[in-house]
DOVEX-250167 format. One record per residue (C-alpha): residue number from 1; x, y, z. Coordinates in steps of 0.1 Angstrom, whole numbers. Example, Ala and Ser with C-alpha at 12.3 -4.5 7.8 and 13.67 -1.06 7.14 Angstrom:
BEGIN
+-----+-------+-------+-------+
: seq :     u :     v :     w :
+-----+-------+-------+-------+
:   1 :   123 :   -45 :    78 :
:   2 :   137 :   -11 :    71 :
+-----+-------+-------+-------+
END
This chain:
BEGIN
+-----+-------+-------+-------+
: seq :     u :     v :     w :
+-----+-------+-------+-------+
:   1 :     0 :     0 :     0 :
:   2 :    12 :    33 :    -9 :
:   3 :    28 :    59 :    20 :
:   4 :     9 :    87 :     5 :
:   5 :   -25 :    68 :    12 :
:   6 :   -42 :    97 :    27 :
:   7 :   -40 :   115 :    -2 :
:   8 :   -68 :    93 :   -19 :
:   9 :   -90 :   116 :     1 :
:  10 :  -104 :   142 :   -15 :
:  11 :  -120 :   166 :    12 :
:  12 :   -88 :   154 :    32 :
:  13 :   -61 :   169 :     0 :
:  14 :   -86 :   200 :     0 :
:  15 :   -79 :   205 :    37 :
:  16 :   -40 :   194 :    31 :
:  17 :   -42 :   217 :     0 :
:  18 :   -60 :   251 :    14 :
:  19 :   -37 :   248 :    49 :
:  20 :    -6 :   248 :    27 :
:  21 :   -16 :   281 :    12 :
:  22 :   -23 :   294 :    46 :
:  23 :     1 :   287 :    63 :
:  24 :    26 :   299 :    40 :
:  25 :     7 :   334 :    48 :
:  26 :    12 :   327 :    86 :
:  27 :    47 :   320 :    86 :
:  28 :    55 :   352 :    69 :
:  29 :    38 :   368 :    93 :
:  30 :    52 :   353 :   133 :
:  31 :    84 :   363 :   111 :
:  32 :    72 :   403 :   103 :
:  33 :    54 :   400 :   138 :
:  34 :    90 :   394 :   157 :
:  35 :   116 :   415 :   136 :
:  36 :    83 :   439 :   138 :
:  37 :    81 :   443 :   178 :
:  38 :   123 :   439 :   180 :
:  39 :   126 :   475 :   161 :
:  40 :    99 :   490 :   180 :
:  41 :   108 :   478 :   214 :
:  42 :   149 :   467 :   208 :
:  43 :   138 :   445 :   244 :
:  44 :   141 :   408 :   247 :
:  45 :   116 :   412 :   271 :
:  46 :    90 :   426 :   246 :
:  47 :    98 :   397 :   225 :
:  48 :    92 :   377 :   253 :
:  49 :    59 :   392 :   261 :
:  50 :    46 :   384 :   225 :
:  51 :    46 :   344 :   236 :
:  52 :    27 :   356 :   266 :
:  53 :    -1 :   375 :   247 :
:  54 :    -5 :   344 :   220 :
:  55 :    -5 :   316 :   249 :
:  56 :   -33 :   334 :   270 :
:  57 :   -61 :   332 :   255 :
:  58 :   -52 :   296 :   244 :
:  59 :   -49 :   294 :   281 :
:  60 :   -83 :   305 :   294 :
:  61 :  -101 :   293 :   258 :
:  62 :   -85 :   261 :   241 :
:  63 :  -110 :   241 :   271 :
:  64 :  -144 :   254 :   258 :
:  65 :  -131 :   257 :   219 :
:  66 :  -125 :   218 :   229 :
:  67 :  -161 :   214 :   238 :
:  68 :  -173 :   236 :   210 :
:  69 :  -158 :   214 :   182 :
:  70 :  -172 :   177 :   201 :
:  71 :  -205 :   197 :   200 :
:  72 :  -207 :   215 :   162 :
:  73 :  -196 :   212 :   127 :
:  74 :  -162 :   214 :   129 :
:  75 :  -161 :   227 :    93 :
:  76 :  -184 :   252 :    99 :
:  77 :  -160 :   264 :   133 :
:  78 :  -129 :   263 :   113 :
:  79 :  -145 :   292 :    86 :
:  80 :  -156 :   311 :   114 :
:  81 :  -123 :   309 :   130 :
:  82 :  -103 :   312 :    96 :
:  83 :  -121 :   343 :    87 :
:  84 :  -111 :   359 :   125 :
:  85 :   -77 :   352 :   122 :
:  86 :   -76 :   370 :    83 :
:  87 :   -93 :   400 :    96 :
:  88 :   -65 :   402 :   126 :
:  89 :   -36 :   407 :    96 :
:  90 :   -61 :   431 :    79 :
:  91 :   -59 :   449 :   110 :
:  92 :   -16 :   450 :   110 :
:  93 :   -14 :   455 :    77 :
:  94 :   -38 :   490 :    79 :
:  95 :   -26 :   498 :   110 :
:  96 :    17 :   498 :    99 :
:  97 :     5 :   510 :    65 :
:  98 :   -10 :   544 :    81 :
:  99 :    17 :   550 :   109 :
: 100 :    -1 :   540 :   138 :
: 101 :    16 :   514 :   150 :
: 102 :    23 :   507 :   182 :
: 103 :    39 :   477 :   202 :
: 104 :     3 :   477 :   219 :
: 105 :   -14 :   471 :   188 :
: 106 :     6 :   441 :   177 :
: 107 :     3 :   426 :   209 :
: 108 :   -36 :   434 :   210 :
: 109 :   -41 :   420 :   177 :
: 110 :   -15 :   387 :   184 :
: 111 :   -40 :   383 :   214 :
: 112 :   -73 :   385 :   191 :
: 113 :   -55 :   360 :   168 :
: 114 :   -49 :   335 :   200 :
: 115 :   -87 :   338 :   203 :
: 116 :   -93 :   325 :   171 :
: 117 :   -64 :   295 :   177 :
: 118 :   -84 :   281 :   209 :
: 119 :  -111 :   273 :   186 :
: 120 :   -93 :   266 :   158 :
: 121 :   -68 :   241 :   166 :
: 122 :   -91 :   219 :   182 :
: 123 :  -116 :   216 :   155 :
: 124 :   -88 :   212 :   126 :
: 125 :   -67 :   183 :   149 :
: 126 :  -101 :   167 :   156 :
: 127 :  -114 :   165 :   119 :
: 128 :   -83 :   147 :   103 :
: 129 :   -97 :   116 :   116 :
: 130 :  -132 :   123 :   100 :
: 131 :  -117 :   124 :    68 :
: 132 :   -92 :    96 :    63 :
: 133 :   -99 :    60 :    75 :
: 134 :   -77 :    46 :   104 :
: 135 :   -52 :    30 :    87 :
: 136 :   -41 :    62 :    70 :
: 137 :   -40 :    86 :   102 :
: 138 :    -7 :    82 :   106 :
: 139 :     3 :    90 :    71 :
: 140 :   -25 :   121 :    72 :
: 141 :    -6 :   136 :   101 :
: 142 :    26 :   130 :    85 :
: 143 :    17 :   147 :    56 :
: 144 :     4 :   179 :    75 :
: 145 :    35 :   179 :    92 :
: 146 :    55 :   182 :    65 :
: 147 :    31 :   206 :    52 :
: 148 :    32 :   232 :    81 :
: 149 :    74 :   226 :    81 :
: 150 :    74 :   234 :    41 :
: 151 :    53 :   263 :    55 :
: 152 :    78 :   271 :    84 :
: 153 :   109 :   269 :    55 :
: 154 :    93 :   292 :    30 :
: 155 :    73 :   317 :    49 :
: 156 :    99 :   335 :    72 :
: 157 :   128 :   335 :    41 :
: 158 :   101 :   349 :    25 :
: 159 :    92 :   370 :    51 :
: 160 :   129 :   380 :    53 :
: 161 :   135 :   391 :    17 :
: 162 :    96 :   412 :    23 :
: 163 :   111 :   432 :    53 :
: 164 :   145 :   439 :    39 :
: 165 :   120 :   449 :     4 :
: 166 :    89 :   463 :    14 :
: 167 :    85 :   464 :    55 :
: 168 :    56 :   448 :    73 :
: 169 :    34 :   462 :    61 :
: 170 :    29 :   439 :    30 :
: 171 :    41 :   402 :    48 :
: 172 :     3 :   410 :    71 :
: 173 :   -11 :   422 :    37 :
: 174 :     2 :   388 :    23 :
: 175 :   -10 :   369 :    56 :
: 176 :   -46 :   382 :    51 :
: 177 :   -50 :   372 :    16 :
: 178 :   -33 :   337 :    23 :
: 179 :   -65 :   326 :    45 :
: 180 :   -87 :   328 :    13 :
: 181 :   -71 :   294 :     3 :
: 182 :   -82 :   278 :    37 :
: 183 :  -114 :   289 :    34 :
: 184 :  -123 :   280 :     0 :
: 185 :  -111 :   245 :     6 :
: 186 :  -136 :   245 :    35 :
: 187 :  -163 :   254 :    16 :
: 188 :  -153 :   227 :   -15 :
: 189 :  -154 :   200 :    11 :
: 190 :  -175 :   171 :     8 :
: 191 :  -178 :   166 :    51 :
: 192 :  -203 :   174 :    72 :
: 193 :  -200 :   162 :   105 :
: 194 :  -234 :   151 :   128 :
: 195 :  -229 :   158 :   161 :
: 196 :  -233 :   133 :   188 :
: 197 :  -272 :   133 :   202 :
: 198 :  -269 :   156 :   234 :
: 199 :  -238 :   170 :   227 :
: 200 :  -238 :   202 :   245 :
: 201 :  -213 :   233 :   256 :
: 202 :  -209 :   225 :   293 :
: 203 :  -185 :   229 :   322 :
: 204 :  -193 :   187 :   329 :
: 205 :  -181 :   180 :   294 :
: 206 :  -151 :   199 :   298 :
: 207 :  -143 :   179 :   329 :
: 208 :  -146 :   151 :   312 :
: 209 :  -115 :   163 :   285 :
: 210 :   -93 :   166 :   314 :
: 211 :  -103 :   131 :   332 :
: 212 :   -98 :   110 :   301 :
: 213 :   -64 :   131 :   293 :
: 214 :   -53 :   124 :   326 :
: 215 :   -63 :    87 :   329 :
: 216 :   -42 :    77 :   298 :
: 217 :    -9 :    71 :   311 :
: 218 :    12 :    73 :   278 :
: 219 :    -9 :   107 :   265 :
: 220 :    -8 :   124 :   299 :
: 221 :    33 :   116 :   299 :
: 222 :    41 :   122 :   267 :
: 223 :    23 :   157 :   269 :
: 224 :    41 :   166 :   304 :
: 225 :    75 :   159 :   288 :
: 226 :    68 :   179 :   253 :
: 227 :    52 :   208 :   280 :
: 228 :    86 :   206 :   304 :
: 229 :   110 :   206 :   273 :
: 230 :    97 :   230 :   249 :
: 231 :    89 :   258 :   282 :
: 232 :   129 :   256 :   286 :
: 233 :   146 :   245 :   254 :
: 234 :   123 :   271 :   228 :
: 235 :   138 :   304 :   223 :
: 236 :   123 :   318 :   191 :
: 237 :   118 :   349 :   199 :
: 238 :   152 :   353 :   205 :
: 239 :   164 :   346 :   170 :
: 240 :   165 :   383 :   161 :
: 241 :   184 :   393 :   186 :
: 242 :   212 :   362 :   178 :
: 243 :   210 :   375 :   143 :
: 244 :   213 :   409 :   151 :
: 245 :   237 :   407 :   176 :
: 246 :   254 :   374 :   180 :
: 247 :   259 :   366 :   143 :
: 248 :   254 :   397 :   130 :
: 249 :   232 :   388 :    95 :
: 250 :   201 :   407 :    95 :
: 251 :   173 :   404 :    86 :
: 252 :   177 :   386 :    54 :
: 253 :   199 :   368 :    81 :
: 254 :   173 :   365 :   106 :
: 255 :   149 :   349 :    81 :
: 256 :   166 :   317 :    75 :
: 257 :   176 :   314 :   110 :
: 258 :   137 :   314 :   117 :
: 259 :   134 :   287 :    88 :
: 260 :   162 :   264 :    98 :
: 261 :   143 :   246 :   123 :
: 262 :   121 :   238 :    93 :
: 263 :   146 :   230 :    67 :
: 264 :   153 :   198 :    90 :
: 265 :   118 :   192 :   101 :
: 266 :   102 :   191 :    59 :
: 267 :   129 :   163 :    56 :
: 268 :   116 :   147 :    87 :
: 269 :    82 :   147 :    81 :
: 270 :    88 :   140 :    41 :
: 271 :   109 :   102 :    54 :
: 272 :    80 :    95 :    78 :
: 273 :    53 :    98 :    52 :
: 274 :    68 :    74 :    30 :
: 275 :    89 :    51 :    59 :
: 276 :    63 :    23 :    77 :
: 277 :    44 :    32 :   110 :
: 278 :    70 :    43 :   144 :
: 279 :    70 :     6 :   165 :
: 280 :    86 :    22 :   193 :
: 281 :    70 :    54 :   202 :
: 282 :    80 :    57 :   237 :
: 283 :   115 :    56 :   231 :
: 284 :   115 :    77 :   197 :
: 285 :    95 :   100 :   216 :
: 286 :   121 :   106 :   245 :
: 287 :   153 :   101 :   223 :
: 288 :   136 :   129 :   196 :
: 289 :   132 :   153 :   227 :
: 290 :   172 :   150 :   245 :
: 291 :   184 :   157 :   208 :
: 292 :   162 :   183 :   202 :
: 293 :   175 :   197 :   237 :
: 294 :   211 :   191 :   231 :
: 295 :   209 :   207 :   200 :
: 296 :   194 :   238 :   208 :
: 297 :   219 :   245 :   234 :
: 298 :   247 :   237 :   210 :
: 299 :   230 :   266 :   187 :
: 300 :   232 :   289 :   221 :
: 301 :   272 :   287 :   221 :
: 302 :   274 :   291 :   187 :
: 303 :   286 :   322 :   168 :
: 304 :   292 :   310 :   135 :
: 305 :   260 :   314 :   107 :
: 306 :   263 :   277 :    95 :
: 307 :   270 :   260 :   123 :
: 308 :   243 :   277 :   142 :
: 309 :   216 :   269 :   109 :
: 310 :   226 :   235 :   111 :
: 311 :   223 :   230 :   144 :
: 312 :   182 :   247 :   146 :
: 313 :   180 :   219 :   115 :
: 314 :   189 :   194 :   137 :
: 315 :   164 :   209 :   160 :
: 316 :   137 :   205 :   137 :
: 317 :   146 :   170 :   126 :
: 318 :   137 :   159 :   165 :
: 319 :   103 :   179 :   170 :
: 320 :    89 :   168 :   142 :
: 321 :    97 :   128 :   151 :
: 322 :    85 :   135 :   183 :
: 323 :    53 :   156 :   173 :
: 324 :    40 :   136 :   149 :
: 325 :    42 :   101 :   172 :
: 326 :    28 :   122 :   197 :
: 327 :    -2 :   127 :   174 :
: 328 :    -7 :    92 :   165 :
: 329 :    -9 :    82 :   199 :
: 330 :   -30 :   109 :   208 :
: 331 :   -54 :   101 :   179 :
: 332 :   -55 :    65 :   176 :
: 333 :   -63 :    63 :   216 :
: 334 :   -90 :    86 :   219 :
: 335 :  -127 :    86 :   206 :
: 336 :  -141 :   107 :   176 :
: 337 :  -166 :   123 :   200 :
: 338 :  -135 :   130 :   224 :
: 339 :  -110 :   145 :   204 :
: 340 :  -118 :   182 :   202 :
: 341 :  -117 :   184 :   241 :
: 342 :   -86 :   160 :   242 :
: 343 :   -71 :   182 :   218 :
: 344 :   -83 :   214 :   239 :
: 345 :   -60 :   197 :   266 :
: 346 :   -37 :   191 :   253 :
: 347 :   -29 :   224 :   234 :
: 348 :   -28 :   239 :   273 :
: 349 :     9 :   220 :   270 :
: 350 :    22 :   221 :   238 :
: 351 :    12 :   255 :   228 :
: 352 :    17 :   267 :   268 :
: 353 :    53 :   253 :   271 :
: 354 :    68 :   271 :   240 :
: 355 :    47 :   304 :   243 :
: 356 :    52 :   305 :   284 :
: 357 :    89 :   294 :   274 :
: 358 :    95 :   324 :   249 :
: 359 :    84 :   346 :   282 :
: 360 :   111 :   328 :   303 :
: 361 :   136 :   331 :   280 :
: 362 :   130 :   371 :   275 :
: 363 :   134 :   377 :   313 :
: 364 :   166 :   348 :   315 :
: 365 :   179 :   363 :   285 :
: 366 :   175 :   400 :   302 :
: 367 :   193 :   387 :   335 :
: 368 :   222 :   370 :   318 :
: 369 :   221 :   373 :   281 :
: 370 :   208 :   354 :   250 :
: 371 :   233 :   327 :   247 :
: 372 :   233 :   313 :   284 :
: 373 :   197 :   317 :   286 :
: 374 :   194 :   295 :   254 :
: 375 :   225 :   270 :   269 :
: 376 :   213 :   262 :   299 :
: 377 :   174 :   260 :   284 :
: 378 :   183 :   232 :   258 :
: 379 :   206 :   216 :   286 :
: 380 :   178 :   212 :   312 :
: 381 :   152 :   195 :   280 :
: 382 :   179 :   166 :   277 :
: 383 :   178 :   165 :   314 :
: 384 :   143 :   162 :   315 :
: 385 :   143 :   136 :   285 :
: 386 :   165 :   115 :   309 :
: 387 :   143 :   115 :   338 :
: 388 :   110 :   107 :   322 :
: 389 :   130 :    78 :   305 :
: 390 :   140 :    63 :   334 :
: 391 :   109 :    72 :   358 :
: 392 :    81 :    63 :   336 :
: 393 :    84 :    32 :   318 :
: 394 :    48 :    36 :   308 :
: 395 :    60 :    63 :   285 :
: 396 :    99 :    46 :   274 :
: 397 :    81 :    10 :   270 :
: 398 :    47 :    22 :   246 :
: 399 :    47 :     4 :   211 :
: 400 :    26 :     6 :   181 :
+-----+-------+-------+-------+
END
């Protein structure tokens, strides 16, 4: 059977199709967003505070977006959501274009857009399922990896040939029109999800997210570990301030430093959509996350350009291994009418450790510097690695 099975799908290669376009559009702009903020505030702690205003309202939101997309058309949610998050570029792009803004503005709007993300990343996680059969989840999520990685190569070069070109104002005017393709592949689709009889938008069913998240022994460790390691080993928003300061590339510079993580992570994603089913997930899981550690701190003592791109490659080449088993597990083990409040849950950890992470680093990287704060970071995500290996065989021992 072929590797690329899940592209027999045809709502499921819209969806693959329209997100490619859109994210694209996205990438551009996290890149604009960053060098962006860095000119107006020249603070690692303003580029710290960016993480903060994206992760909280995925913090106090992802719970009921959760019980929202177990209780309607996930479709339908995702247009609603899609169209938010294009009207929050709309909003940079007229705003830079007229003079007005402010570092207030970007983190106002970046907040609006994390609004949109706590509905939107549970519906889309939980309606891969819906459109491939079992046997092909595995290769679905594999292929959207690579997808969102491709995404994460092109859109911040991209975005740093835009800046050094035309400014910011056109990467958000890019970013807006990008979410046209999502939409319209949305609409095209063939799906329309039922939802379960009595499904309703209730504090009990959100309770009942966290109890079955929590009773699963291998989905409740694997997310603590990806939570622990990315809140101390992910430093994005320091990459302008390496390039600008540490390596001295600008912002050409600065966009493929933002991309390297992906450059490793497309070729990642590319070998395990074509290379059989992970056996060993525990162990790929915890070996993927002490590389990915190891490797960011090396980047931290780095001051050469290559060395350092080679090294956030490396990077990428881990997270993506250990995101995409992660996902597997996740979907294979929990019910279709659990999965938009499982992946509510879970999106408290892996989108709370990297965003509450970039925070952390901004005040360590205030107190001590960039480099150190990124050393000792990667350094304690290996550590980490090593404990959960040895303290939860649970985790180290689950197979396919």
């Amino acid at each position: 059977m072929s590797r690329l099975a899940a592209l027999r799908h045809r709502d499921f290669v819209f969806l693959f199709a329209g997100q490619g376009v859109s994210l694209i559009g996205t990438q551009i702009q996290r890149a604009a967003v960053a060098w962006h903020l860095y000119l107006l505030t020249h603070s690692p702690l303003g580029l710290g505070l960016l993480g903060l205003f994206r992760v909280l309202p995925i913090l106090v939101l992802a719970v009921g977006g959760g019980v929202v997309a177990d209780a309607v058309d996930r479709r339908r949610l995702m247009i609603w959501t899609q169209t938010m998050l294009a009207l929050s570029s709309t909003g940079l792009a007229i705003l830079t274009w007229s003079g007005h803004i402010t570092a207030g503005a970007i983190y106002a709007f970046t907040f609006v857009a994390g609004c949109a993300q706590a509905f939107d990343g549970p519906a889309r996680q939980a309606m891969v399922p819906n459109l491939v059969p079992r046997e092909d989840l595995a290769n679905a999520l594999s292929l959207n990896a690579m997808a969102w990685q491709l995404a994460s190569v092109l859109g911040p070069s991209l975005a740093g040939i835009i800046l050094a070109w035309r400014g910011p104002t056109t990467a958000y005017a890019l970013d807006a029109f990008s979410f046209l393709g999502v939409i319209a592949s949305l609409v095209a689709m063939q799906h329309r999800a039922v939802p379960p009889a009595g499904s309703q938008v209730t504090l009990a069913r959100a309770a009942d997210g966290f109890r079955f998240v929590f009773s699963q022994p291998v989905i409740r460790g694997m997310m603590i570990v990806d939570f622990i390691g990315t809140f101390f080993a992910d430093a994005t928003m320091l990459l302008p301030i390496f390039a600008a300061e540490v390596l001295h590339v600008g912002a050409r510079g600065f966009g493929w430093l933002a991309a390297a993580r992906s450059v490793g992570a497309v070729g990642a994603a590319g070998v395990m959509a074509v290379a059989p089913p992970v056996e060993r997930r525990g162990a790929v899981v915890l070996i993927s996350v002490a590389i990915y550690g190891l490797s960011i701190a090396g980047f931290g003592a780095s001051t050469n350009f290559a060395l350092s791109f080679v090294l956030l490659a490396v990077s990428g080449v881990a997270d993506t291994v250990s995101m995409v088993t992660r996902q597997t597990v996740r979907q294979l083990l929990t019910p279709d009418e659990m999965r938009g409040r499982m992946t509510a849950v879970n999106m408290l950890f892996f989108v709370g450790g990297p965003q509450l992470g970039e925070v952390e680093a901004g005040a360590v990287a205030r107190a001590i510097g960039a480099p150190w704060s990124v050393i000792l970071g990667g350094v304690a995500c290996a550590v980490i690695a090593a404990v959960v290996a040895f303290t939860s065989p649970s985790v180290r021992n689950d197979r396919a």
